[in-house]
Backbone bond lengths (Angstrom), bond angles and torsions (degrees), N, CA, C in turn:
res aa  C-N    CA-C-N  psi(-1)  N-CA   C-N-CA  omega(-1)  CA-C   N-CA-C  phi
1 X - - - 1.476 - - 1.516 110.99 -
2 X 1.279 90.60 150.32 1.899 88.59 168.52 1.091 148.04 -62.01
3 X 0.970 150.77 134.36 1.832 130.22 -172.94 1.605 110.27 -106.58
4 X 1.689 106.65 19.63 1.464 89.92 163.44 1.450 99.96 -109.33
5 X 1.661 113.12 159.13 1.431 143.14 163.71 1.627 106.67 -35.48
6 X 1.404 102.91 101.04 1.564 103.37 164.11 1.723 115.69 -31.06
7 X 1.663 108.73 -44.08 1.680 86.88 -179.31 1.475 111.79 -76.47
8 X 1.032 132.58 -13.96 1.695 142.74 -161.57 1.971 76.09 -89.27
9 X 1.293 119.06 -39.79 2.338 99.78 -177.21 1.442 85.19 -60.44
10 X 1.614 111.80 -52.43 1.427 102.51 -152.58 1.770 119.72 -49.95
11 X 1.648 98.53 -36.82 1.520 96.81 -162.54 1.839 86.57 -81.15
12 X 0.653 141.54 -48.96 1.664 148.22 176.10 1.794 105.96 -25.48
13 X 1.263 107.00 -59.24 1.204 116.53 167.38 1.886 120.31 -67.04
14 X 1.194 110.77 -37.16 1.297 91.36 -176.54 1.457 114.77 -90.76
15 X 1.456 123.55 11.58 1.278 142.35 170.44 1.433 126.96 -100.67
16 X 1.385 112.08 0.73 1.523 126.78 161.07 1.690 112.82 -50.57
17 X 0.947 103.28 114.51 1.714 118.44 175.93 1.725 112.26 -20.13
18 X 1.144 136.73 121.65 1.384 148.28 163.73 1.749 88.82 -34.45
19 X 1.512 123.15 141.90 1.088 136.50 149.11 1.945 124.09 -81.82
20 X 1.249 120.31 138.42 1.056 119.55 -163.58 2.002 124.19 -45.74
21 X 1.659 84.82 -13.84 1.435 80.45 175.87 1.204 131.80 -84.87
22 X 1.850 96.14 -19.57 1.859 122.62 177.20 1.242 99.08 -36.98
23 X 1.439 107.87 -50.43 1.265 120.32 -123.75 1.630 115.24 -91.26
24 X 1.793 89.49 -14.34 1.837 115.37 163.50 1.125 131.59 -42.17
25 X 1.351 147.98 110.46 1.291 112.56 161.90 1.115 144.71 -88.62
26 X 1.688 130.78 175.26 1.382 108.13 -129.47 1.580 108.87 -86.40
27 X 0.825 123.00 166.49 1.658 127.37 -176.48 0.987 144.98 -91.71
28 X 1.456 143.08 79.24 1.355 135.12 -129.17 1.513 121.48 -97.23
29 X 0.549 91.09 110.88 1.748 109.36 -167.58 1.723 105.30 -34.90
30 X 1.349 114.54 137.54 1.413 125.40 -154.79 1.638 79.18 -96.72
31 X 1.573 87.91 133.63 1.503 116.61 166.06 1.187 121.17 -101.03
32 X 1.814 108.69 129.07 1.513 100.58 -170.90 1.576 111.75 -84.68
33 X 1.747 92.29 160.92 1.629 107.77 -168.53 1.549 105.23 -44.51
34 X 1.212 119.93 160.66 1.737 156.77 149.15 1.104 104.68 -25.32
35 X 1.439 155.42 -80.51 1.157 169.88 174.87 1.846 100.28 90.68
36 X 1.453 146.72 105.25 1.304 148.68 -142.84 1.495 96.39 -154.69
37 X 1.364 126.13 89.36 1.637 117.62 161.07 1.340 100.36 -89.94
38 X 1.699 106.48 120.03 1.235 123.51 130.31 1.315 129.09 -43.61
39 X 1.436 129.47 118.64 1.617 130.21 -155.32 1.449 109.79 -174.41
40 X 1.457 101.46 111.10 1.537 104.10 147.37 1.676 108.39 -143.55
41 X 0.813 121.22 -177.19 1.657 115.51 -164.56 1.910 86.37 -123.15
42 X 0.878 121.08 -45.58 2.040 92.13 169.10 1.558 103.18 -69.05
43 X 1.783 80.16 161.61 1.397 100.17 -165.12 1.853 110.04 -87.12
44 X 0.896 128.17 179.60 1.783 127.21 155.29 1.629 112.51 68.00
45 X 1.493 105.16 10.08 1.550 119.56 -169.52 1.805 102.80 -73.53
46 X 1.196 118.12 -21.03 1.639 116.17 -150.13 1.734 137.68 127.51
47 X 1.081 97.70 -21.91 1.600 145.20 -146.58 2.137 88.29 -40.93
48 X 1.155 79.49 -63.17 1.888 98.70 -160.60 1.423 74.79 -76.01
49 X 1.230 134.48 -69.82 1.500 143.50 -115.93 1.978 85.24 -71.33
50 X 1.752 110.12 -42.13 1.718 105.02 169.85 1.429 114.87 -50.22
51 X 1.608 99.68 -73.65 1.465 108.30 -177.59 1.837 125.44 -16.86
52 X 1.848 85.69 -59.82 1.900 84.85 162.90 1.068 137.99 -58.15
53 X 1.146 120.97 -65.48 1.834 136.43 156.24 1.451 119.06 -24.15
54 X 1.770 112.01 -67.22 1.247 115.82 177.91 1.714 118.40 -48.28
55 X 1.490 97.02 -44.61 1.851 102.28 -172.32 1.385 98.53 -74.16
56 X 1.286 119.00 -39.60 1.661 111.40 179.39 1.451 109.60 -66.33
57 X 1.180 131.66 -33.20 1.381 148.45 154.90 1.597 106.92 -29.66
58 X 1.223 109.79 -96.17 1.545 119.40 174.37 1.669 121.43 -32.09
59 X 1.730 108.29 -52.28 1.144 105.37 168.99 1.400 132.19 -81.58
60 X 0.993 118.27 0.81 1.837 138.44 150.29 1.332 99.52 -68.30
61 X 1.368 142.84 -38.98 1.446 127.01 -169.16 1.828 104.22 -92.19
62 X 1.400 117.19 -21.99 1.405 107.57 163.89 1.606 109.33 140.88
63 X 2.004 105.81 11.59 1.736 116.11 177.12 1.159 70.23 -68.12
64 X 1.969 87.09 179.46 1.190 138.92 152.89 1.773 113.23 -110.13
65 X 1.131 102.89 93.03 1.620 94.05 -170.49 1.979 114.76 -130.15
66 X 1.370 91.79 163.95 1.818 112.39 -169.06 1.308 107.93 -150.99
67 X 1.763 73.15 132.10 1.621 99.90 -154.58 1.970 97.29 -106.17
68 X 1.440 104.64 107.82 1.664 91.07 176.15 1.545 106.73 -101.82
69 X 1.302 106.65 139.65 1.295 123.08 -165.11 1.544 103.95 -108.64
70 X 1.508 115.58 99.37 1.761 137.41 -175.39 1.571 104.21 -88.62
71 X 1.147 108.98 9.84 1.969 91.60 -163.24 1.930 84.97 -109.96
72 X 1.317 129.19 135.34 0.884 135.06 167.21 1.603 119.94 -50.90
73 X 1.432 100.85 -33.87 1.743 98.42 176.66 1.341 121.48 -71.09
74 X 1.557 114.03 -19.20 1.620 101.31 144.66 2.136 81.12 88.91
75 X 1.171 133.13 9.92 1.351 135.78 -171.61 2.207 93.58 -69.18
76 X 1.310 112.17 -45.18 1.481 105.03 175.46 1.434 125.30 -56.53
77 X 1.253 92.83 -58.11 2.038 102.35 161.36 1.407 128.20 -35.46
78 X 1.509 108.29 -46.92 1.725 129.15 179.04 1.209 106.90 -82.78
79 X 1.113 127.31 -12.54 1.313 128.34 177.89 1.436 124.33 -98.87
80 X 1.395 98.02 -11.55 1.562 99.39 -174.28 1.697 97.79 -109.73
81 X 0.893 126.36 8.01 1.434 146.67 -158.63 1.404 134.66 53.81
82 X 1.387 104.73 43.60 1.655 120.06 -178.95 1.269 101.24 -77.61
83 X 1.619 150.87 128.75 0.759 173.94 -101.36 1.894 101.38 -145.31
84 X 1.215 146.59 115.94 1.290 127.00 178.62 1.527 129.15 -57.49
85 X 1.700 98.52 -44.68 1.586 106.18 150.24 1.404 118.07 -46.13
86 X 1.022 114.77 -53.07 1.706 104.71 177.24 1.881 141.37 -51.55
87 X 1.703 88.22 -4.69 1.412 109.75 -151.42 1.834 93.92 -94.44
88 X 1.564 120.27 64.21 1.495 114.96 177.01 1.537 113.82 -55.83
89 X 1.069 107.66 -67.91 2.018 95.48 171.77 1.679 110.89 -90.13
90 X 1.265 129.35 -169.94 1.441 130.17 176.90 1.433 83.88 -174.85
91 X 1.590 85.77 170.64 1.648 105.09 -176.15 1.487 116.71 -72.12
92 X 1.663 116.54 2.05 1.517 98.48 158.16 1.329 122.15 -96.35
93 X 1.938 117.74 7.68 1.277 126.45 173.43 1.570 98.38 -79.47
94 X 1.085 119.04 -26.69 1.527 111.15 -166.03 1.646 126.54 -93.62
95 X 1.958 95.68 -32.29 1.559 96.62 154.67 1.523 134.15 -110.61
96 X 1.618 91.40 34.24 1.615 100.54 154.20 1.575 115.13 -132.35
97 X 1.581 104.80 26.99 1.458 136.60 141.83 2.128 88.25 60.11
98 X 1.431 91.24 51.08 1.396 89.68 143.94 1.442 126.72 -130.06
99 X 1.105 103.18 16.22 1.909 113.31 174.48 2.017 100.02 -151.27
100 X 0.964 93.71 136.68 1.225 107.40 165.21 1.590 131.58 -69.71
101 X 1.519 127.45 130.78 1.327 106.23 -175.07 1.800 122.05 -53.40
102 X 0.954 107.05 -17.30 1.482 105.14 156.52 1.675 137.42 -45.24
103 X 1.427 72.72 -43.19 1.860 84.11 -169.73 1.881 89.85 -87.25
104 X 1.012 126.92 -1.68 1.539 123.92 178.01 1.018 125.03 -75.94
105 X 1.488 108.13 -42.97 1.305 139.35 177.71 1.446 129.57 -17.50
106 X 1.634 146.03 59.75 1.025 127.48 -167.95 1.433 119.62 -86.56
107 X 1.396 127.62 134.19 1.937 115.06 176.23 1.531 90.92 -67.90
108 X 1.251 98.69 169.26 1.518 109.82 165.16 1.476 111.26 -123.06
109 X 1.369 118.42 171.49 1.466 120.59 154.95 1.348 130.47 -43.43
110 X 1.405 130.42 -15.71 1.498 142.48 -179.89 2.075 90.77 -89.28
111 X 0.980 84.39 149.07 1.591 97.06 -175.83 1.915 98.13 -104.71
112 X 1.599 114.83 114.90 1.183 135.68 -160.69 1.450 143.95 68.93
113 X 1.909 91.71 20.81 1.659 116.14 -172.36 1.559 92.07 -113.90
114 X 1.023 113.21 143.16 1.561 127.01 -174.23 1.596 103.69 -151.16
115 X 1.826 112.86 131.75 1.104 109.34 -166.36 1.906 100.73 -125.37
116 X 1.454 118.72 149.54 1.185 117.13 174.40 1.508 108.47 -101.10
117 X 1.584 130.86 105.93 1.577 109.56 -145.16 1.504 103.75 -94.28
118 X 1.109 137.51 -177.22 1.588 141.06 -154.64 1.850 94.69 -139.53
119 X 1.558 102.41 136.90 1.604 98.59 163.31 1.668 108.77 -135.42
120 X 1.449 104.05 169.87 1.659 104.42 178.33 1.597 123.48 -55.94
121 X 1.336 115.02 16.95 1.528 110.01 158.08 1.416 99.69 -118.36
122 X 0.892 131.62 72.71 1.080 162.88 175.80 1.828 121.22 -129.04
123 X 1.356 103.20 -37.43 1.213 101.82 139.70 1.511 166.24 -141.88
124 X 1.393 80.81 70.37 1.464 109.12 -179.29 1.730 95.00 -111.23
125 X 1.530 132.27 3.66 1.269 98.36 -143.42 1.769 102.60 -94.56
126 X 1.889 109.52 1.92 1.028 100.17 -174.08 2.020 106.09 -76.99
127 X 1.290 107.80 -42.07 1.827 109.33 151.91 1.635 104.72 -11.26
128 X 1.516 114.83 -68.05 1.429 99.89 -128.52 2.246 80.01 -90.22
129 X 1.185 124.39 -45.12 0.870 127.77 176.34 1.617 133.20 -70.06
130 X 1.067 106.05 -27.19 1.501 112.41 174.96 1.579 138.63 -41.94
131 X 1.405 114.27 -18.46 1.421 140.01 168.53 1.666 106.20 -84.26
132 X 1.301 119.39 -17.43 1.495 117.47 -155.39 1.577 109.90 -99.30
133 X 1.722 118.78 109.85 1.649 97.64 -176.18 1.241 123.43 -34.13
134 X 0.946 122.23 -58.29 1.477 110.76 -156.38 1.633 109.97 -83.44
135 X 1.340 109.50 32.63 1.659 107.84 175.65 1.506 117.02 -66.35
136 X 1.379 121.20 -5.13 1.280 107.25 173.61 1.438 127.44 -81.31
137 X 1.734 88.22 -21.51 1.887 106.22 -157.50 1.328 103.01 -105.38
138 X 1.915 123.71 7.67 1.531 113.84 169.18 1.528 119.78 -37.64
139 X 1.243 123.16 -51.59 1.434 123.11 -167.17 1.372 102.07 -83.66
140 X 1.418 128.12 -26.74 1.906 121.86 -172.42 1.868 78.52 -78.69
141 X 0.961 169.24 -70.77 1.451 170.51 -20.47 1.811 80.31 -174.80
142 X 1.293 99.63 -66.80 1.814 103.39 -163.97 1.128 117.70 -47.45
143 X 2.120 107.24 -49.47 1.489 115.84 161.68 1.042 133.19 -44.11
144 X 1.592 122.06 -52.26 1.108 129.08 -155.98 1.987 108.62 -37.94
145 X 1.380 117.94 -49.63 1.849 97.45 173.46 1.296 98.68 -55.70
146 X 1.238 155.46 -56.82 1.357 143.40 -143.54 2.038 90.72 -70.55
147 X 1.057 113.71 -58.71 1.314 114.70 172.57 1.608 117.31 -21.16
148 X 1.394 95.22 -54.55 1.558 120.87 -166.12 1.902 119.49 -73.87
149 X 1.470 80.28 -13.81 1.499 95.32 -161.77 1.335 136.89 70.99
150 X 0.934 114.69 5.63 1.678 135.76 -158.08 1.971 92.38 -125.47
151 X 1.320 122.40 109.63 1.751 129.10 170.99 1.348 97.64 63.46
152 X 1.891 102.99 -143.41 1.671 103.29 -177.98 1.449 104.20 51.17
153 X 1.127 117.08 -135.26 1.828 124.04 -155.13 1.481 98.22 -113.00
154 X 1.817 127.22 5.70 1.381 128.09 156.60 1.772 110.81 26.17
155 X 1.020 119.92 104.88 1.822 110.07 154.28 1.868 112.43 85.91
156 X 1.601 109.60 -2.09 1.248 104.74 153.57 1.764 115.66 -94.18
157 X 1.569 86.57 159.31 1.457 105.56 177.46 1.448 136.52 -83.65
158 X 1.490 92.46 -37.03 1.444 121.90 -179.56 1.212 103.75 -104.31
159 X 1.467 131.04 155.63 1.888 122.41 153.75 2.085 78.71 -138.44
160 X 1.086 101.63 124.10 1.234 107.17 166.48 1.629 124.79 -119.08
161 X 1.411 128.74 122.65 1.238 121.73 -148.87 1.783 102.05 -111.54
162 X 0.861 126.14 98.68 1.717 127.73 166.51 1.235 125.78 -69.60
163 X 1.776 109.82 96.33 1.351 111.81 -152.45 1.607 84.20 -101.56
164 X 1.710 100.21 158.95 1.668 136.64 165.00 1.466 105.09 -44.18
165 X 1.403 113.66 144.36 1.535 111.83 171.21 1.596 108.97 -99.72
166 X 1.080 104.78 84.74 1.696 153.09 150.78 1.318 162.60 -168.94
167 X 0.970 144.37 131.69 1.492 142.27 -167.29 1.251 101.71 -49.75
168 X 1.543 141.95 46.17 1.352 113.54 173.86 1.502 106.74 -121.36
169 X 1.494 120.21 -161.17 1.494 123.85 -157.39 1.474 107.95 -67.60
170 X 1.332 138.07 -10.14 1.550 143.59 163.65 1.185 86.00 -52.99
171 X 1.435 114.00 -69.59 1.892 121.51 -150.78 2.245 102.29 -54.73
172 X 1.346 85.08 -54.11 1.452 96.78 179.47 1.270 115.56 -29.37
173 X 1.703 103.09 -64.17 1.916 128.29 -173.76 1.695 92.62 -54.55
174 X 1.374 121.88 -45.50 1.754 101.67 -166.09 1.289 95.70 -88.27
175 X 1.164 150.17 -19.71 1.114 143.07 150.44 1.889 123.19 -29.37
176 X 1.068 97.20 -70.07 1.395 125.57 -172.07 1.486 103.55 -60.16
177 X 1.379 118.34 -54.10 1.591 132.89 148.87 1.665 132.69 -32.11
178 X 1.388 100.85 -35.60 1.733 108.49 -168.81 1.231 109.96 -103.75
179 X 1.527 84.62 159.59 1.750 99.32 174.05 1.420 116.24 -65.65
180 X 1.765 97.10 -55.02 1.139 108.83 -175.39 1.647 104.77 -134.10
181 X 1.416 114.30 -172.26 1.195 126.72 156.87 1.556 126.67 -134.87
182 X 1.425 117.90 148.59 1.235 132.87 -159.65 1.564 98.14 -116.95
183 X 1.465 101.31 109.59 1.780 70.58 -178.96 2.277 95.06 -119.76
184 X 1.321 115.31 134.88 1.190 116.40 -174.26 2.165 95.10 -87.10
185 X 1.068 80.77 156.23 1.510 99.82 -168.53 1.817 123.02 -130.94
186 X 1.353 121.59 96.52 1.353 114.89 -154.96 1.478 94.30 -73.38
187 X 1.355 116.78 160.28 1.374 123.23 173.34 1.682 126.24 -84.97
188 X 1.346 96.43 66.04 1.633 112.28 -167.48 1.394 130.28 -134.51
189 X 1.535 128.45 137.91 1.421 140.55 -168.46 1.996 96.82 -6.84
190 X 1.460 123.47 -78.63 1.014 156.81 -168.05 1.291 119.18 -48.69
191 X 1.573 134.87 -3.70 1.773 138.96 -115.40 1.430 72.50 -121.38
192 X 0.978 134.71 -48.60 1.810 122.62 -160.58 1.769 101.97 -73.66
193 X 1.525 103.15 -51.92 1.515 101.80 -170.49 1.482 117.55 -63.12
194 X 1.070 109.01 -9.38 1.562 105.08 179.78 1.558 108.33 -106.36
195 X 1.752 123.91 -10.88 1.169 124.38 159.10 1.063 125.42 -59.53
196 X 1.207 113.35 -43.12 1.960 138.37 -173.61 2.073 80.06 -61.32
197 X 1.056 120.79 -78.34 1.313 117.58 -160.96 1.137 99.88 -36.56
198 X 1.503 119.03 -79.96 1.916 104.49 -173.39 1.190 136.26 -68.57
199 X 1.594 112.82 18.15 1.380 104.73 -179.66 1.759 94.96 -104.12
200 X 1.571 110.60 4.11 1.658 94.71 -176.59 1.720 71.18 -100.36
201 X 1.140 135.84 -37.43 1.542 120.20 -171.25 1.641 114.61 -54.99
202 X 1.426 113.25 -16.30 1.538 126.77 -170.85 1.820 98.05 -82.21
203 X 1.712 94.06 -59.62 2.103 101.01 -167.30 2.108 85.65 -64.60
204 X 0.952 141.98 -13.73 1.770 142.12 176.96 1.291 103.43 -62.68
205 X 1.205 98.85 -53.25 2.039 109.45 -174.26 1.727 101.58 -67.78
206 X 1.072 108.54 -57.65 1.611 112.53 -171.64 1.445 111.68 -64.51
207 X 1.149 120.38 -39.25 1.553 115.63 173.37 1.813 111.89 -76.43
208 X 1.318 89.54 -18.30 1.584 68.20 172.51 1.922 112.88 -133.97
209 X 1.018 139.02 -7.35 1.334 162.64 -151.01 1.696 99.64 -127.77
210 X 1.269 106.67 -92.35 2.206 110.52 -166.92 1.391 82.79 -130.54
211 X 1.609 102.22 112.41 1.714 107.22 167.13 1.726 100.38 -84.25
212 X 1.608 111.54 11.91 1.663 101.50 -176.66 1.592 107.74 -109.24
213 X 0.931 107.44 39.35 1.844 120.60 -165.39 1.430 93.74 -106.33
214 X 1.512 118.36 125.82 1.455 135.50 162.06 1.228 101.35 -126.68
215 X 1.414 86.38 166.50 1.496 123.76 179.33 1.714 106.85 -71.90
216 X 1.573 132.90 100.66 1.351 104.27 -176.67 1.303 100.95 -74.68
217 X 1.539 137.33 -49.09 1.164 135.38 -159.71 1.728 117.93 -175.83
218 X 1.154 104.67 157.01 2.038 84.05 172.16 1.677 107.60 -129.52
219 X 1.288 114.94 121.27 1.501 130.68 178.66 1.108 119.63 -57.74
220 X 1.594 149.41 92.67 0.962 120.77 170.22 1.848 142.50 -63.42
221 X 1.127 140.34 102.49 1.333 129.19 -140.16 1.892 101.33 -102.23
222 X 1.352 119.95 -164.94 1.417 131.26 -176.18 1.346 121.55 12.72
223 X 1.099 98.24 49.72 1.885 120.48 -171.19 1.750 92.69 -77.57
224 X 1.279 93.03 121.18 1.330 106.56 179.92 1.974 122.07 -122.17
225 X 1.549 108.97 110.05 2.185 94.50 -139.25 1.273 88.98 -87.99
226 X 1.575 124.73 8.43 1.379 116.94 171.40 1.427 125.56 -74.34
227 X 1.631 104.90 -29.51 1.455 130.83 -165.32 1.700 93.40 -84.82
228 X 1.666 112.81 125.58 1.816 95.77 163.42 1.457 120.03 -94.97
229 X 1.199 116.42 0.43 1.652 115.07 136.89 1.329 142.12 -43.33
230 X 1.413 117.73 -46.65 1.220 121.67 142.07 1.554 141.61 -21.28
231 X 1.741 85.22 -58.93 1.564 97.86 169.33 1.438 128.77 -77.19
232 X 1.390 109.30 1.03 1.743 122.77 -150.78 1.893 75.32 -102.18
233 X 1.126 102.84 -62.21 1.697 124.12 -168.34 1.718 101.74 -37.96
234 X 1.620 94.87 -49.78 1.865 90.50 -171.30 1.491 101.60 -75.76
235 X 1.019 100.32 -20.59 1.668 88.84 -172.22 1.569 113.47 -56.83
236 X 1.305 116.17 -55.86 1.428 153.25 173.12 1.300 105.76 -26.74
237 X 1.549 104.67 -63.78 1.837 117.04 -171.84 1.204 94.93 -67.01
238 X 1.423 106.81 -24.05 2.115 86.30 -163.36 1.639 91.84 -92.58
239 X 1.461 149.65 -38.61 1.106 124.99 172.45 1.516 121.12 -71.32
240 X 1.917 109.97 -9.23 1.832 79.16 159.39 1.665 117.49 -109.44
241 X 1.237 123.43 12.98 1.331 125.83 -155.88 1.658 85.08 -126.75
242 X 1.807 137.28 -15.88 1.383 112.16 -168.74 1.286 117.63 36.98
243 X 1.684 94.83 -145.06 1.548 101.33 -156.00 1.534 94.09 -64.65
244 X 0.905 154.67 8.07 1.667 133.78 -168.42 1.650 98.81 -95.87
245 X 1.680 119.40 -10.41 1.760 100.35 -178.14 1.813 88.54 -86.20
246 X 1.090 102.13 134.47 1.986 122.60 160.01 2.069 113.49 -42.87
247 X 0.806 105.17 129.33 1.470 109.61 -176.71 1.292 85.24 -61.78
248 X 1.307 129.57 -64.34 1.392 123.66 -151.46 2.390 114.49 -68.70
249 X 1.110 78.12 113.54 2.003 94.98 179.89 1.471 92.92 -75.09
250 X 1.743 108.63 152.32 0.906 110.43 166.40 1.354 119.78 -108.45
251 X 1.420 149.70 118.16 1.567 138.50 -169.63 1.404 115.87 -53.24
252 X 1.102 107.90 139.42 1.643 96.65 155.81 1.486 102.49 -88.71
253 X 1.756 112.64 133.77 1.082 128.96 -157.75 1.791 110.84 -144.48
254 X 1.325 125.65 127.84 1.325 125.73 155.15 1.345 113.66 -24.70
255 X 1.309 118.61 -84.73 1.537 140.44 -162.14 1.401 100.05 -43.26
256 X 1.133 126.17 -66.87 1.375 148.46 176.05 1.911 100.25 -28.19
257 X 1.483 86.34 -65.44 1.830 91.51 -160.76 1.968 91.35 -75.51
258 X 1.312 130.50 -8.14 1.377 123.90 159.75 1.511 137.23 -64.05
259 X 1.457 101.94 -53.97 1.121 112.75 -176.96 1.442 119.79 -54.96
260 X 1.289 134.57 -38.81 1.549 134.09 176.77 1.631 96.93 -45.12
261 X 1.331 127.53 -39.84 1.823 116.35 -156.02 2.159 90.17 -76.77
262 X 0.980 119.23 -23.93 1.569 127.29 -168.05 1.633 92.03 -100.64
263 X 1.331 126.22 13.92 1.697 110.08 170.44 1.345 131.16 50.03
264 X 1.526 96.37 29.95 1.300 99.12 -175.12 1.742 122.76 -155.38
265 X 1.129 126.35 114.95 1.381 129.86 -177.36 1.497 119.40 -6.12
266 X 1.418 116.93 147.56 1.720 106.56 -171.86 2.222 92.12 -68.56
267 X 1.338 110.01 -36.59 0.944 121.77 176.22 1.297 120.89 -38.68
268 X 1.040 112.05 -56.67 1.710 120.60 174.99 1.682 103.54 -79.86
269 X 1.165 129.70 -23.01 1.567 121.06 -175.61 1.333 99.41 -83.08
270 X 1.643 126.20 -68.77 1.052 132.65 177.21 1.763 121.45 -118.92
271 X 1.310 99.68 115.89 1.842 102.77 -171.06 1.372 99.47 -87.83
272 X 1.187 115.42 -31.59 1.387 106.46 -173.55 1.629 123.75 -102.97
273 X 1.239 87.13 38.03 1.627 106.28 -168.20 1.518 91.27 -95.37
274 X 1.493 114.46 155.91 1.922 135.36 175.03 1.465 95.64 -47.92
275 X 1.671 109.51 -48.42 1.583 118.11 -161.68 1.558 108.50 -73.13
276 X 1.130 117.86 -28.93 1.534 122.17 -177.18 1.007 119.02 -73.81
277 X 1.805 106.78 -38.32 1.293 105.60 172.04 1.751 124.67 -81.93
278 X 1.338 96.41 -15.53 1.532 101.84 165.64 1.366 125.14 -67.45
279 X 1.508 129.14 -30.65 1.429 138.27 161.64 1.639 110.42 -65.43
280 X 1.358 119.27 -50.77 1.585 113.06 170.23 1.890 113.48 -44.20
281 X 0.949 101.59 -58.01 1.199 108.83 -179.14 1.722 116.21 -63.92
282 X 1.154 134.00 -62.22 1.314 126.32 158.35 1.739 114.95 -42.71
283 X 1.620 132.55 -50.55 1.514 106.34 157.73 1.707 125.10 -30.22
284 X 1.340 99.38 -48.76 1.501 98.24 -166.64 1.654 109.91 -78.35
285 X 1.520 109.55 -5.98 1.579 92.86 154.72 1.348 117.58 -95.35
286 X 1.212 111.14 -28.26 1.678 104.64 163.63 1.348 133.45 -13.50
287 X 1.462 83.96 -75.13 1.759 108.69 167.89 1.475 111.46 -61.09
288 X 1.125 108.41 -61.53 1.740 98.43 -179.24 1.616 112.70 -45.78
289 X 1.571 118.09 -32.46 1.717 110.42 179.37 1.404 83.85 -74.14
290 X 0.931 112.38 -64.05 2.461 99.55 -172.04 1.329 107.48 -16.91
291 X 0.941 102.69 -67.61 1.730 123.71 -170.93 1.755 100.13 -54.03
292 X 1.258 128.28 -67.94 1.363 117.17 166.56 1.401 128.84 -53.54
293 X 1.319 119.21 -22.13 1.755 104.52 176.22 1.657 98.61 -106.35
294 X 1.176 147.47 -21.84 1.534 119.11 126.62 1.395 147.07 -12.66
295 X 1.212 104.44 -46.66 1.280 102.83 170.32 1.823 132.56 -102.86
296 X 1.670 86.57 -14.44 1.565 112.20 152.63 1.993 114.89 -72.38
């Protein structure tokens, strides 16, 4: 037997050196991406022109974000300066499940913006898919590792989806896919009547597709303070949309409507442009609604 003091093992023992894993700290479990379709079904509203800005936005403040580009014209891709030659898979390799969103994956020139780029068979794909159950859920299907945290889009924050200006099965798939939707809103005669349409196309998806689909917010864009239409228009959205229209307006701006031909964010063309600073500022409500329906 021993001749030291059981409490003298005890303290002996509980003073054995921390092992290297003690000594880790702890690990916080990876949260899956945002999931955000950009969406309105008229055309010339803003649509892409957010998608870019906003994700360059967010990932200027310190996301990790991916931008999938649903519109066949491929205007998000060209804009961020993806090259068409450059475009080996696209998002009709991925929801006619012959490439993985992985293999889609392009970085961009923005440092922590990553784009999934779109080409003109893109629209054909409701043709080739349209008979097939699960044609709604190609793109929720693609996510699902990014969902999981495990491959897929792994370690982004954002997934932002730039849908086609129409109600059709693209719009459906980011629908069916998202958390929420963002829909930007030009400041024009027409802006309510075409809201009313997709917001019964939105409660369509949720009652029957993702009953967990909200409204994140609606942008107003090409706000022009010369025009008093403009001002008639915001008024309007904000008494039928309340709190869901974004404080932050977007200008109609030169710089803004330039930068797409130079492939590159109004952000990166011009920072100190009205428009640049109007996308900084709408990220940071983004996040601030994140931050409120989190904790809601």
């Amino acid at each position: 037997m021993s001749d030291v003091p059981a409490s003298e093992q005890a303290s002996g023992e509980n003073s054995l050196p921390a092992s290297p894993a003690d000594l880790q700290p702890p690990v916080e479990p990876v949260r899956p991406p945002r999931i955000i379709a950009v969406a309105n079904q008229k055309g010339g509203v803003g649509k892409t022109t957010t998608a870019i800005n906003l994700g360059t936005a967010l990932a200027a403040i310190g996301d990790e974000v991916l931008i999938i580009d649903l519109d066949p014209q491929g205007n998000a891709s060209t804009g961020l300066g993806v090259d068409r030659r450059n475009r080996r898979y696209s998002t009709y390799d991925v929801l006619t499940g012959e490439a993985t969103l992985r293999d889609a994956i392009v970085q961009t020139a923005v440092p922590r913006l990553h784009i999934a780029p779109s080409t003109l068979d893109l629209s054909g794909l409701e043709l080739e898919i349209g008979q097939a159950r699960d044609r709604a859920f190609r793109l929720r299907n693609a996510l699902t590792p990014a969902n999981a945290a495990t491959g897929g889009a792994k370690g982004f924050h954002y997934v932002l989806v730039d849908c086609p200006p129409s109600l059709n099965l693209l719009t459906v798939n980011a629908m069916a896919a998202a958390h929420a939707i963002l829909v930007p809103l030009q400041c024009e005669f027409f802006a309510l009547e075409g809201l009313s349409q997709l917001l019964k196309t939105v409660e369509q998806v949720r009652d029957t597709l993702n009953p967990a689909l909200t409204i994140h917010g609606v942008v107003l864009t090409m706000y022009d303070s010369r025009n008093n239409l403009s001002a008639q228009v915001v008024a309007d959205v904000r008494e039928f949309m309340k709190d869901k229209v974004y404080d932050t307006i977007i200008p109609r701006n030169v710089r803004v409507s330039e930068a797409p031909s130079y492939g590159k964010p109004v952000l990166v063309y011009d920072l100190k442009c009205s428009g640049s600073e109007a996308y900084l500022r709408l990220a940071t409500e983004v996040i601030q609604r994140e931050k409120e329906l989190s904790v809601g």
